[in-house]
N, C-alpha and C positions, 0 to 999 in steps of 0.2 A: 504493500500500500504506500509507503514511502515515494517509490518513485512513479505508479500510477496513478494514484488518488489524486495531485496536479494536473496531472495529461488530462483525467477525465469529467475533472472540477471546469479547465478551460474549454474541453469540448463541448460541455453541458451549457456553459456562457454564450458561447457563439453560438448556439444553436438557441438561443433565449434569445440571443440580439439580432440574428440574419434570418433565424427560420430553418428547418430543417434542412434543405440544401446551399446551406451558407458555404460564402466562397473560399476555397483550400481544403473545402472538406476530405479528411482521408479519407482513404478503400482498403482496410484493413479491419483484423477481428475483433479489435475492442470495439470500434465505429458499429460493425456488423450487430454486435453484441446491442450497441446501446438501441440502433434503429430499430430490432425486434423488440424491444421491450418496448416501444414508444406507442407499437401498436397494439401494446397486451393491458388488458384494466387495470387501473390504479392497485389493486388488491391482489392481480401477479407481478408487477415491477420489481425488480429488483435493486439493491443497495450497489455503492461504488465497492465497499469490499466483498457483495457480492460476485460484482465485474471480475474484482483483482484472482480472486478463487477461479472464475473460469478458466484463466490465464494460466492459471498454475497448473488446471487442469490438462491444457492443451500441451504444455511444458512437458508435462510429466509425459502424455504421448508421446511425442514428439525426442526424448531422449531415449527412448527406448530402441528409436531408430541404429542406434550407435553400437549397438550388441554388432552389427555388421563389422564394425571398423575393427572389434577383437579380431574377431574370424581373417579378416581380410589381414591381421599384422602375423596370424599365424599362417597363412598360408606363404606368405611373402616370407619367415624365417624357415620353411619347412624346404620350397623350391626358390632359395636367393640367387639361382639363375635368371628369374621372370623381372629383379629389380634394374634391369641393363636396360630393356626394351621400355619397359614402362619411364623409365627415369627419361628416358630420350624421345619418348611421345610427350612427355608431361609440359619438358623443356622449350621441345617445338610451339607448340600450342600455347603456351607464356609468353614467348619470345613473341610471334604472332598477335593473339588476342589479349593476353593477359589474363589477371585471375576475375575471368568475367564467366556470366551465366553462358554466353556464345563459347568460350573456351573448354567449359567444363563439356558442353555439347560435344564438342572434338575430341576429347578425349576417350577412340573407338576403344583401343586394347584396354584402358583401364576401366570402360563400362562392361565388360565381357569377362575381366576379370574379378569384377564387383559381383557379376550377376553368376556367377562360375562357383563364386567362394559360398552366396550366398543360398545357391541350390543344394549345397550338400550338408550345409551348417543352418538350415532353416530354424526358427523360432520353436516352432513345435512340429506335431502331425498335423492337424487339421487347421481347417482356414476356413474363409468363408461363410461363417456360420450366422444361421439364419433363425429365426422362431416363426413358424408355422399361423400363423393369424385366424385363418379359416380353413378348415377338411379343402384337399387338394388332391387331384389325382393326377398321377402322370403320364405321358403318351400309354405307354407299358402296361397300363393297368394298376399299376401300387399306389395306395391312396396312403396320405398321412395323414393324421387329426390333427385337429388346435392345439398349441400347445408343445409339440415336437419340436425338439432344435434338431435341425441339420446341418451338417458341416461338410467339403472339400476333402479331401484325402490328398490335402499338398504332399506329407514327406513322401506316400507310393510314388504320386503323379511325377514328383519332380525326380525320384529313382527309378523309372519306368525306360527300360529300354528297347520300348515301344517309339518313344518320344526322347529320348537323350540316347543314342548310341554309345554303349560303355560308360551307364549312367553310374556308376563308383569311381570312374578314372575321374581325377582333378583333370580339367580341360582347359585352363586357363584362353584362348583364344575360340575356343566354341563358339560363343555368339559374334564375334568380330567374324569369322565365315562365315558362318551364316549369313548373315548381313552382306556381305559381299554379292548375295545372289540375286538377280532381278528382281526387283521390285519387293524387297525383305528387308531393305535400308532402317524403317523404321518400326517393324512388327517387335524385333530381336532386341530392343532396348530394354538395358536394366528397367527404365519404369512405364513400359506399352504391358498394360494387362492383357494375357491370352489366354485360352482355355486350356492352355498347357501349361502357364507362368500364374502360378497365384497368387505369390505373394505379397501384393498390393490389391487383393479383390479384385472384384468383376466388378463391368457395368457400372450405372449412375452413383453407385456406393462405393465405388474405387475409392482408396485412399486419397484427399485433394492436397494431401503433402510429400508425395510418392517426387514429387518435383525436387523440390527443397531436400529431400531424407537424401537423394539422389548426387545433388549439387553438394551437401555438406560433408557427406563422405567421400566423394571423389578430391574435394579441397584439404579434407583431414590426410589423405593417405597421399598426394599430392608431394604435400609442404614434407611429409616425412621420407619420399623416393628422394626428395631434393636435399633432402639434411642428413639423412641416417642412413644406416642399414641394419636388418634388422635378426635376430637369432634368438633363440632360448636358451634361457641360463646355460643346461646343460650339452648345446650343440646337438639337441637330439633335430632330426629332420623326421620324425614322428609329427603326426598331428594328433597334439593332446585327445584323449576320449571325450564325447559330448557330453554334459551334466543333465542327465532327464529326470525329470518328476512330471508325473500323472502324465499330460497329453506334450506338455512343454519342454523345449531343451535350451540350454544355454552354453556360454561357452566355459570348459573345466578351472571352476574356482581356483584351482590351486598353477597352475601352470605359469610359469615366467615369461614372459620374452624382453629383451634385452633391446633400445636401442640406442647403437653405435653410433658416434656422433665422426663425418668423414669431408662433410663440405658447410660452413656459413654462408657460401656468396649470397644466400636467396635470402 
C-alpha cells in the first residue's frame, strides 16, 4: 500500500476532475481493476487496499512463472555445450535490437530451448482444468455431470511420441526446426497454445501473460549466457530428479548449481 495507495489516490482524482476517460489515462491492471468496480453497486466496491491485494494476487501468479528459469539453469549446467550457440544468438540480437520486446522475438534457439526445457520439467501432470457447469455430453457418447472437474493430460501429451519424436531425448533445437518449415514460423512458439502444447491453456482462457512469463525468462537466462557459465556444485551432468507431490512437480529442493562469473562487458 505504500507505494500504490498514491498511484490510486491520484487516479481516483483525475477521474473526479476529467471524468472517466480523462486525459493520460493508463491501460493497465490497477486502471482495469478500478473501471470494473465503477460499474458494480456501491455495496460490491471495493477499498484501495482492496486494489493493493489484487496486485499481490496477480504477483504471486505471475512468479510462479520463474520455476522455468531453474529448469532452464539446469539444463544449461547438464549440456554447457548449448551455452556457445545460445550466447552468440543472444549477442547478435542485442547488438541489432537491443534488450527490446522485438529482440527477445529473435531470439529462435533460445525460445526452442525454453520450450524444450520446459516440456520435460512441466509444472505438474494435468493442465487445463475445467469444472463442468451443466450435464454435457461429448461427440462419443460420454456424458459428464455438474460439478466434475476435468483436466488435460499435459505431462502424457507432452511425452507422447506420437507428437514429440524421442519424446525423453533433451532436444534443445526441436522447435527452432520445426519452425523452419513452411508456414510453422509461428505455430512452434514457446507461447502459441496448440492442442499439442499446453502449457499456457487453450482458447479465450489462455494465459494473457504467456507474453510477458515469455519475455522475462528469455531476459533472465539472457543476461546470464552473457555473464556466466553455468555447473553444479558437484560437476555432475545429471539432471537433478523432479520433486513430485500429489499431481504437481517442481524443480529438486536440494540441488546446486553454481554460476561462474567469465565476462562483465554487458
Amino acid at each position: 500500500m505504500d507505494y500504490l495507495e498514491p498511484v490510486i489516490e491520484e487516479r481516483l482524482r483525475m477521474q473526479e476532475q476529467y471524468g472517466k476517460d480523462w486525459p493520460g489515462k493508463p491501460n493497465d491492471f490497477i486502471q482495469w481493476c478500478m473501471d470494473s468496480e465503477s460499474n458494480a453497486p456501491l455495496s460490491q466496491r471495493t477499498s484501495v487496499e482492496d486494489l493493493c491485494i489484487r496486485v499481490f494476487t496477480v504477483n504471486f501468479g505471475a512468479i510462479h512463472t520463474t520455476s522455468a528459469f531453474t529448469f532452464a539453469l539446469f539444463h544449461l549446467a547438464v549440456h554447457p555445450e548449448l551455452a556457445e550457440p545460445l550466447r552468440k544468438e543472444v549477442e547478435a540480437v542485442i547488438a541489432k535490437e537491443g534488450w527490446t520486446k522485438v529482440g527477445m522475438v529473435q531470439m529462435r534457439l533460445l525460445d526452442s530451448f525454453l520450450k524444450e526445457s520446459e516440456r520435460l520439467t512441466l509444472t505438474g501432470a494435468l493442465g487445463l482444468s475445467r469444472k463442468v457447469m451443466k450435464d454435457f455430453t461429448f461427440s462419443n457418447g460420454t456424458t459428464v455431470p455438474v460439478g466434475t472437474i476435468l483436466s488435460a493430460a499435459n505431462w502424457a501429451m507432452h511425452r507422447d511420441d506420437g507428437i514429440y519424436p524421442d519424446s525423453l531425448d533433451f532436444k534443445p533445437w526441436r522447435f527452432s526446426y520445426m519452425r523452419h518449415q513452411e508456414g510453422e514460423s509461428i505455430k512452434h512458439q514457446f507461447v502459441t497454445p496448440t492442442l499439442e502444447w499446453m502449457l499456457f491453456g487453450q482458447g479465450k482462457h489462455a494465459c494473457p501473460g504467456r507474453f510477458f512469463a515469455a519475455a522475462e525468462l528469455k531476459s533472465l537466462v539472457a543476461h546470464i549466457l552473457l555473464n556466466y557459465d553455468i555447473k553444479f556444485a558437484n560437476d555432475s551432468r545429471e539432471l537433478p530428479p523432479l520433486t513430485k507431490f500429489l499431481e504437481h512437480t517442481s524443480a529438486d529442493w536440494n540441488a546446486e548449481a553454481w554460476a561462474l562469473s567469465f565476462v562483465i562487458s554487458y
